[in-house]
C-alpha positions in Angstrom: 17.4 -14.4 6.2 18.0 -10.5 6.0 14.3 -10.0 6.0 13.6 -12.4 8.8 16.3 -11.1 10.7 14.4 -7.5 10.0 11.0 -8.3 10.7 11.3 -10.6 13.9 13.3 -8.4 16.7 10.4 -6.5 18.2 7.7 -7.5 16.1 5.2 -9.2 19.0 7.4 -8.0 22.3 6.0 -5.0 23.4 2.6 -3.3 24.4 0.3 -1.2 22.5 2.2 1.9 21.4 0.6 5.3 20.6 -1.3 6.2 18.1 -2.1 4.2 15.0 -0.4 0.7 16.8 -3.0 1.3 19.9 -5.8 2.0 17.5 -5.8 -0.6 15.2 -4.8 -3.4 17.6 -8.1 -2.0 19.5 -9.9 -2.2 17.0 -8.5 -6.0 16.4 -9.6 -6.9 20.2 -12.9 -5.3 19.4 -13.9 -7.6 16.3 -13.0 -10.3 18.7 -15.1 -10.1 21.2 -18.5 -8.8 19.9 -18.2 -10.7 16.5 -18.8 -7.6 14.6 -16.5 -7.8 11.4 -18.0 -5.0 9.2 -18.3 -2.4 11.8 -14.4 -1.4 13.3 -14.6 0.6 16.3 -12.1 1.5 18.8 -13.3 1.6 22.6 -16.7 0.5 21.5 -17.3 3.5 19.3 -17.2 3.3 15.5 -13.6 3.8 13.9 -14.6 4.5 10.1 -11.7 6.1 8.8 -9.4 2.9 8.4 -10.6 -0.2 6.3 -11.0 -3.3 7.7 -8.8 -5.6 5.7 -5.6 -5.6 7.8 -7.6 -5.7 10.8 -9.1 -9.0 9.7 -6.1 -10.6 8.9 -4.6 -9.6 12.1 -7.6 -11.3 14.1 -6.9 -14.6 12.6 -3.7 -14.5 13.9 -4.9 -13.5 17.2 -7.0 -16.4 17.4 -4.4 -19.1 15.9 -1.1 -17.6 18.5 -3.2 -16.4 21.0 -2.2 -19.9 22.9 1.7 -18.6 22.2 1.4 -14.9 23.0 -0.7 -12.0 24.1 -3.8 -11.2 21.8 -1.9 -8.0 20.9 1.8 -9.4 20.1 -0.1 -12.2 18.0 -2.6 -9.9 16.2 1.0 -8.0 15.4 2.1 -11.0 13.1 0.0 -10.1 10.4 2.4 -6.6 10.3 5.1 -9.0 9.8 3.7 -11.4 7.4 2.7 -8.0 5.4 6.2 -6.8 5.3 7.5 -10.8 4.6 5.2 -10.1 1.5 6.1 -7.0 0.2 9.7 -8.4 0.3 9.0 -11.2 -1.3 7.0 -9.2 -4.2 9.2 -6.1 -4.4 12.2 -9.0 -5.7 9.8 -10.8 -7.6 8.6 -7.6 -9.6 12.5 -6.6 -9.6 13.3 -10.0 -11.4 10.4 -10.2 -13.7 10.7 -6.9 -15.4 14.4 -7.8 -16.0 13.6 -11.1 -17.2 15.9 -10.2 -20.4 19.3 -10.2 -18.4 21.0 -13.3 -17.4 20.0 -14.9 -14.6 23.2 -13.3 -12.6 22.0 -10.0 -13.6 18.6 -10.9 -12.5 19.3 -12.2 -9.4 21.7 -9.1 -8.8 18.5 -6.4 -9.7 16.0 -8.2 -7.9 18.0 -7.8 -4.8 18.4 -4.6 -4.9 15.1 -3.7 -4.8 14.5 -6.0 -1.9 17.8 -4.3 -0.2 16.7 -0.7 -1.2 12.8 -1.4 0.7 14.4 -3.2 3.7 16.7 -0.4 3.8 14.3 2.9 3.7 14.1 4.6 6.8 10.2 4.4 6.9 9.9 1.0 8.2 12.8 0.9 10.4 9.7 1.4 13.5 6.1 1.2 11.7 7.3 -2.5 9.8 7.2 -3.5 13.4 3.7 -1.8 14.5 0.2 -2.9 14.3 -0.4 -0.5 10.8 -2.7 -0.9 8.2 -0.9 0.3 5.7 1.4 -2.4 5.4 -1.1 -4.7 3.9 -1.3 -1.8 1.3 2.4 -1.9 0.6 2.5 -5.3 0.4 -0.3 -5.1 -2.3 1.9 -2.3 -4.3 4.5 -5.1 -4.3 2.1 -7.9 -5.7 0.7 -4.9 -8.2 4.2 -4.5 -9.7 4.8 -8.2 -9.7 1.7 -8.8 -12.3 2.5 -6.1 -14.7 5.5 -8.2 -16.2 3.2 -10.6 -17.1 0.4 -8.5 -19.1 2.0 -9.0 -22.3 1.7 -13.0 -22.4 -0.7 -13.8 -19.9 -3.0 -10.9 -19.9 -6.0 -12.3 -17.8 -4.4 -13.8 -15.1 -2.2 -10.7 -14.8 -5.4 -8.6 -14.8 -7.0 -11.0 -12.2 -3.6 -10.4 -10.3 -3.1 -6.7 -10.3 -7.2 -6.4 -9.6 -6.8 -8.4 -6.6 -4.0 -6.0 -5.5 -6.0 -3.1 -6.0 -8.7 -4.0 -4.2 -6.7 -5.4 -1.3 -4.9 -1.8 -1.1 -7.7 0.0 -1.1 -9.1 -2.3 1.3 -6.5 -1.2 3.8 -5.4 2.5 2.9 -6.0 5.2 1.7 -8.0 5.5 -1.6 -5.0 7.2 -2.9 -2.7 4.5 -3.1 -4.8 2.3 -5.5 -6.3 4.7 -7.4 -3.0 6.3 -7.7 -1.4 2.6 -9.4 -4.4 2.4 -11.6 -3.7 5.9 -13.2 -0.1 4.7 -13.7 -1.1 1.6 -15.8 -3.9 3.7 -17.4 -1.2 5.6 -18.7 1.5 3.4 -19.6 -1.5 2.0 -22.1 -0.5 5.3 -24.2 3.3 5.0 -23.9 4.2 1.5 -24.5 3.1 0.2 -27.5 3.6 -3.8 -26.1 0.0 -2.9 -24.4 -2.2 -0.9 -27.3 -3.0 -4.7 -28.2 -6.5 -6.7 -27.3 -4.6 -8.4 -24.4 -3.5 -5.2 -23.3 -7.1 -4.0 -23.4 -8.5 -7.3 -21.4 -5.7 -7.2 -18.9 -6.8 -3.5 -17.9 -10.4 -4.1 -18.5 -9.8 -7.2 -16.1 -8.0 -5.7 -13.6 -10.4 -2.4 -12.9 -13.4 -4.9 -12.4 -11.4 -7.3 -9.9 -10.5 -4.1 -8.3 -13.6 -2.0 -8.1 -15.5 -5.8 -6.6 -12.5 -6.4 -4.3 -12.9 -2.5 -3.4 -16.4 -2.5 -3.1 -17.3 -5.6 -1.3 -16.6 -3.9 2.5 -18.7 -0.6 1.3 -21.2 -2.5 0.4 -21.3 -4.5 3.4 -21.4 -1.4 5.3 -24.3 -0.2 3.6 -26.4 -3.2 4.4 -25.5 -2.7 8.2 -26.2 1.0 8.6 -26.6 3.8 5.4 -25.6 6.1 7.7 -22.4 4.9 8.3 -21.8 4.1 4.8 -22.2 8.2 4.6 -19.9 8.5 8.2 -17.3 6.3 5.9 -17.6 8.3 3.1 -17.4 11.8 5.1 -14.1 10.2 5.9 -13.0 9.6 2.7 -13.2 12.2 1.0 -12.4 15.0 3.0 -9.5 17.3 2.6 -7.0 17.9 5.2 -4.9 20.6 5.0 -3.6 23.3 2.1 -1.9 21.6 -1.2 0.8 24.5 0.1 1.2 23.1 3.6 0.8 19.0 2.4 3.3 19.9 -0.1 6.1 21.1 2.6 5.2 18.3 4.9 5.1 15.7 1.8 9.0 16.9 1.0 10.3 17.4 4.7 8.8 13.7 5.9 9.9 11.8 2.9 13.6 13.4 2.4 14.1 10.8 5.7 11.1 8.5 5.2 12.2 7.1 2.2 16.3 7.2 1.8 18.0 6.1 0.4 15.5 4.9 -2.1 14.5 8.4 -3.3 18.2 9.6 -3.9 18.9 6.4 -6.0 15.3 6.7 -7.6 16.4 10.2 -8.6 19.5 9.0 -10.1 17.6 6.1 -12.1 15.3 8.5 -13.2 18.3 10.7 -14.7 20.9 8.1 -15.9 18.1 5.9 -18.1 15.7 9.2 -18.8 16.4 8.6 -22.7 14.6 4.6 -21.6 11.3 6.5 -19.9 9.1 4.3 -22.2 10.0 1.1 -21.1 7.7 -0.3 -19.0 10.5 -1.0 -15.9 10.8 2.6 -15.4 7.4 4.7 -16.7 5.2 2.1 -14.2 6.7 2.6 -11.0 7.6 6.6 -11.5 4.3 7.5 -12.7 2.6 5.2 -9.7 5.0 7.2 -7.4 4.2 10.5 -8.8 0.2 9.7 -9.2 0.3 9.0 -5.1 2.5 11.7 -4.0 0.0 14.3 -6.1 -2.9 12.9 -4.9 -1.8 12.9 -1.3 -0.5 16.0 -1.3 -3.8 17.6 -2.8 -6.0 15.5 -0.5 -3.9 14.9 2.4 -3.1 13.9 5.4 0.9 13.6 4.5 1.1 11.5 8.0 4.0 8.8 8.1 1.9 6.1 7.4 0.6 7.0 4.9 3.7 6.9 3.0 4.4 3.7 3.5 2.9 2.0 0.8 4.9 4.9 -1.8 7.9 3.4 -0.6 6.9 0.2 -3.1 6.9 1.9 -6.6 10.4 3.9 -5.3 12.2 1.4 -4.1 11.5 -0.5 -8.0 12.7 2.5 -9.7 15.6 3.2 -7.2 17.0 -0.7 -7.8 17.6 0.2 -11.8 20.1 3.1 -10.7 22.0 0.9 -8.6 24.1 -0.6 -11.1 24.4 2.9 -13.2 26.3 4.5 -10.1 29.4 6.1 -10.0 32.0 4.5 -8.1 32.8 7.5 -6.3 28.7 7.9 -4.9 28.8 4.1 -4.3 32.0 4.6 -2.2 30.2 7.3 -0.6 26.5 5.6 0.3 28.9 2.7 1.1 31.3 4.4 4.1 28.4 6.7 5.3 26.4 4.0 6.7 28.8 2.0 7.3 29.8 5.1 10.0 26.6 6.3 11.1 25.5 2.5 11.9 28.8 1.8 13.8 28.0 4.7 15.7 24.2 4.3 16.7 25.0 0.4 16.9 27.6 1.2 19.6 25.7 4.1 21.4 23.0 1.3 21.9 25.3 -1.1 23.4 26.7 1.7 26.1 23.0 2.6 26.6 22.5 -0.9 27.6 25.3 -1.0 29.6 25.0 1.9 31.5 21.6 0.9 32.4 22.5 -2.2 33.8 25.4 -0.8 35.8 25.1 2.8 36.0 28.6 3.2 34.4 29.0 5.8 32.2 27.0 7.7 35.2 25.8 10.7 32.9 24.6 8.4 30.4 22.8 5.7 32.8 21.7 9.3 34.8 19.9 10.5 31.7 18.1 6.9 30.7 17.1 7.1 34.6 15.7 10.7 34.7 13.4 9.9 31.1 12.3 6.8 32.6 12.0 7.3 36.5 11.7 3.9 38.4 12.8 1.7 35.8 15.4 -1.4 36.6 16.9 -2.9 33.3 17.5 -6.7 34.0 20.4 -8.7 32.7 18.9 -11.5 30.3 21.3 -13.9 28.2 19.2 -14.6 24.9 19.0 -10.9 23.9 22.5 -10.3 24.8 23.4 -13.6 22.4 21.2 -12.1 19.6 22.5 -8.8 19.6 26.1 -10.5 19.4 25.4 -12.3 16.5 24.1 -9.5 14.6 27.1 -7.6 15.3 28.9 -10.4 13.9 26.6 -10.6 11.5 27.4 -6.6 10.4 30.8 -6.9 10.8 31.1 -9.7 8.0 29.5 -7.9 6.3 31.7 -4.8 6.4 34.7 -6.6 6.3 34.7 -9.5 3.7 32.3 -8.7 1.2 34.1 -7.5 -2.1 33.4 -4.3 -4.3 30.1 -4.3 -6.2 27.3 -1.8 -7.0 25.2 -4.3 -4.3 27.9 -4.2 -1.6 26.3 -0.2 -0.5 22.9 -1.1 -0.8 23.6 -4.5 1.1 25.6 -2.7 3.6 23.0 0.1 4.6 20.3 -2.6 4.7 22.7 -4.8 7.1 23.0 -1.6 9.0 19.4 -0.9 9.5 19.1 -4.6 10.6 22.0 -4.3 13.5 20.5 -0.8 14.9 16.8 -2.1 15.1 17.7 -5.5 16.3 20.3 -4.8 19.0 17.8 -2.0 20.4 14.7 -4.0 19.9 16.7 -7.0 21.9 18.2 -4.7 24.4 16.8 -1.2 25.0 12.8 -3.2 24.6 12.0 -3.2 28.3 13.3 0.3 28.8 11.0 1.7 25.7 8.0 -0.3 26.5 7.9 1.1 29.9 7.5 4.6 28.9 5.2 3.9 25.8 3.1 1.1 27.6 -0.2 2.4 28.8 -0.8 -0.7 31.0 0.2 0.6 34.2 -1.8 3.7 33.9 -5.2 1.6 32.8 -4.3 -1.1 35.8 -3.9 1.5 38.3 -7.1 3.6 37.1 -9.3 0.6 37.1 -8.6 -0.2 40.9 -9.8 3.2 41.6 -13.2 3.0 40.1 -16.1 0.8 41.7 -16.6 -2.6 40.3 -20.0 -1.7 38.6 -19.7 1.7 36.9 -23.2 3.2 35.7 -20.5 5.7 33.6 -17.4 7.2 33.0 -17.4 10.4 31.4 -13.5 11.3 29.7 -12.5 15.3 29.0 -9.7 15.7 26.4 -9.0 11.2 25.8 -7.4 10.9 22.6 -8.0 7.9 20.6 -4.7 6.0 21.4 -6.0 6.6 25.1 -9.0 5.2 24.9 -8.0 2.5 23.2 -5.2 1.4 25.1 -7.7 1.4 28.9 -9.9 -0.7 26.7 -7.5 -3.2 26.1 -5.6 -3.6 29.2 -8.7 -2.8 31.4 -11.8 -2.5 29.6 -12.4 0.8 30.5 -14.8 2.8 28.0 -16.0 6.2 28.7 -18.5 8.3 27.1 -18.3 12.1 26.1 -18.4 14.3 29.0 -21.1 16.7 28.4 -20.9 20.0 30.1 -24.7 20.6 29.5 -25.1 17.9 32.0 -21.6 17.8 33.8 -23.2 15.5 36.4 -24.5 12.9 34.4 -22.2 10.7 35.0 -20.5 10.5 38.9 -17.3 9.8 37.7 -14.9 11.7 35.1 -11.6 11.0 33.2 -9.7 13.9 32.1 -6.6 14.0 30.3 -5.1 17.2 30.1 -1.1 18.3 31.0 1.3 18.7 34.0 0.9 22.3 33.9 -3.2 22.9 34.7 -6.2 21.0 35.6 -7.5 21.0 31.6 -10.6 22.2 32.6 -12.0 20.4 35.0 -15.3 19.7 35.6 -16.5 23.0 37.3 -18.7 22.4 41.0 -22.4 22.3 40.8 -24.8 23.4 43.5 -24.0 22.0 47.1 -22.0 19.4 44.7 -18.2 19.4 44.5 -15.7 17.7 42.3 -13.2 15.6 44.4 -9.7 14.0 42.6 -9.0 10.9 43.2 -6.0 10.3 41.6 -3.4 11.3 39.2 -1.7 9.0 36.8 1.2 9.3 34.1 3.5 7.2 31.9 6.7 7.0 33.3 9.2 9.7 32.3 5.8 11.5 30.4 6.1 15.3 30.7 2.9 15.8 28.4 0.4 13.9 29.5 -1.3 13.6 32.9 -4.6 11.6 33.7 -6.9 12.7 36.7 -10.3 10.9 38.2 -12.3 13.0 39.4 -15.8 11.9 41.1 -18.7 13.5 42.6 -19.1 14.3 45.9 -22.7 15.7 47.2 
């Protein structure tokens, strides 16, 4: 109920959001209309540094909700069937690997790995988003699921953690997978459980199914176009930024990103470090550790890409749960227990103030960030966000002492903040982040049948998004031929023009019109056409 409770409030409510939601649901819409399933593009233009795997999943449920909801918001399921996964998984793995306790004990471990993932700060927005990598941390979970089983089932525990492999790298980065397989690679030398012939057939196994799984969509895409293939491959393997700058951005984005898994993994890590061999703890630290160097050599250390990390952490984090102090657990305890109260309650007063203007500095301020906008009173969301109060406040008040109760209580917490906003604040953010507007008032400027539309500075969200809502595509504008196409999109700031097009001979550039999101002091969007 905790995960459903998670995963539903703002899941398939809302528009396109910038950047990676906007590109991968365009690129969902894309393989639905043309067909093309090998090939993703975004805008009509080849999109070759995701994989396709989540995107396919996510058209399927275009097609079977489509009936119920938007393309979009049902495309969006498969984000929440992803993280329904992973949950599922991360307690299965959790309860496997302790399969020597008592069943209490079992029970107890495995939810607190389910508790510490639901918990990390991570997913709070992008479990909620149109993300790729989600399939990949839901794939992490399954791979930690089949390793309890190499010992006495070796081949269907190879078949298992194969198939993960090659679904991760299917829909991430290469580092993910590759960084899991090192990890088992290596537990072959430290546990001596695996040095036997089923050891040897489950890895043996498990490479194969993974390097097929892996391969299949490369191979594809060889068949359609070599070229892209080597586009793919370009993408792939190129380095993004200095191991010194990855390495500052790796610690700064994950001392947030992942608590409080990584405090709690730390502590694991410490009170068990004379149990490093066992299986339970080398796996999912060395896993971490593999990704983390391999993303911070390669890069990019962008959020989503350590989503799928938060797997492997959130495993090792659950064993340090029960060897806590009862001073820390006191301590993780009351601090979310205040900081939720506080951001719960600030939501509320947001709400209020923007359906009645009272408090008038706070209903001033949601006013002057999104100009125009009327909240409107609805009873369901109002109900829900009631009943997760009530929900929290059970919590907080009538569950006893246990080294679960601050793990359970932080999770609660990140439950009642991202449900009561989702329910409540939802119109108010979805009119600022929504590109609709600005594609629906574009379109009724240009003529019905456009030879061209040149764009100047569109980033990919951009494109995407007027794709979707109004199946505008533009092409490079290029200034060796700045008039090859009468009309011209440029997206530049409130400050300057952006570089306009410059005026030809006896020809003159003439704006049409000037759009923005609501409230958006970075972006402006001007049409300029042509005018002899």
């Amino acid at each position: 109920m905790m995960g459903l409770a998670f995963i539903v409030p703002g899941l398939v409510f809302h528009d396109l959001w910038k950047t990676q939601d906007a590109i991968a649901l365009s690129i969902v819409h894309g393989m639905a209309t043309s067909g093309d399933l090998i090939v993703p593009r975004v805008a009509g233009v080849p999109w070759l540094s995701e994989q396709p795997l989540y995107h396919w999943v996510a058209l399927v449920f275009g097609k079977l909700f489509g009936w119920a909801f938007q393309f979009h918001a049902a495309a969006r399921i498969a984000s929440g069937v992803f993280v329904a996964a992973a949950f599922m998984l991360i307690y299965r793995a959790e309860r496997e690997w302790t399969a020597q306790e008592d069943p209490d004990t079992r029970r107890t471990a495995a939810g607190a790995a389910f508790l510490i993932l639901l918990g990390c700060m991570g997913l709070l927005v992008h479990a909620h988003e149109a993300l790729p990598e989600l399939a990949a941390l839901a794939a992490m979970c399954g791979a930690l699921a089949a390793l309890p089983y190499a010992v006495a089932r070796p081949v269907p525990a190879g078949l298992a953690l194969g198939a993960a492999l090659g679904v991760a790298a299917l829909s991430a980065n290469w580092f993910v997978p590759v960084g899991m397989a090192i990890a088992v690679i290596a537990a072959h030398f430290v546990a001596p459980e695996w040095r036997t012939r089923g050891g040897v057939a489950f890895l043996v196994v498990a490479l194969v199914v993974g390097l097929l799984i892996a391969a299949a969509w490369p191979a594809a895409l060889a068949l359609r176009s070599p070229g892209l293939l080597r586009d793919w491959w370009s993408f792939a393997s190129l380095r993004e930024g200095t191991v010194g700058a990855n390495l500052r951005q790796f610690l700064t984005t994950m001392s947030w990103f992942s608590w409080p898994a990584w405090p709690l993994a730390v502590w694991s890590a410490w009170s068990l470090r004379r149990h490093w061999r066992e299986l339970r703890l080398f796996v999912p630290a060395a896993a971490f550790l593999a990704m983390a160097a391999l993303l911070i050599i390669w890069g990019p250390t962008s959020n989503e890409n350590l989503v799928p990390m938060l797997a492997p952490l959130a495993l090792l984090a659950a064993h340090g749960v029960f060897t806590l102090r009862r001073g820390a657990v006191a301590a993780l305890d009351w601090f979310g227990v205040i900081t939720f109260a506080f951001f719960a309650a600030f939501v509320w007063v947001g709400y209020v103030a923007m359906l009645g203007g009272v408090p008038g500095p706070i209903a001033r301020n949601f006013a002057r960030i999104a100009p125009g906008f009327n909240m409107e009173f609805h009873v369901l969301p109002v109900l829900v966000g009631l009943a997760l109060l009530a929900a929290w406040l059970y919590l907080i008040f009538f569950t006893p002492f246990s080294p679960m109760r601050s793990v359970a209580r932080w999770a609660g917490g990140i439950i009642l903040l991202w449900g009561t906003a989702a329910m409540l604040w939802m119109p108010w953010i979805d009119y600022q982040r929504s590109y609709r507007t600005v594609a629906l008032q574009l379109k009724s400027r240009l003529p019905a049948k456009l030879p061209c539309l040149a764009a100047r500075g569109l980033g990919v969200s951009q494109a995407a998004a007027l794709d979707y809502h109004a199946s505008i595509r533009t092409q490079p504008f290029d200034p060796l031929a700045p008039t090859a196409c009468r009309y011209v999109l440029v997206q530049g700031s409130p400050q300057s023009e952006y570089d306009a097009p410059t005026s030809a001979s006896r020809m003159q550039w003439e704006k049409l019109e000037e759009l923005s999101r609501p409230g958006d002091r970075a972006e402006r969007y001007r049409l300029y056409r042509l005018e002899k």
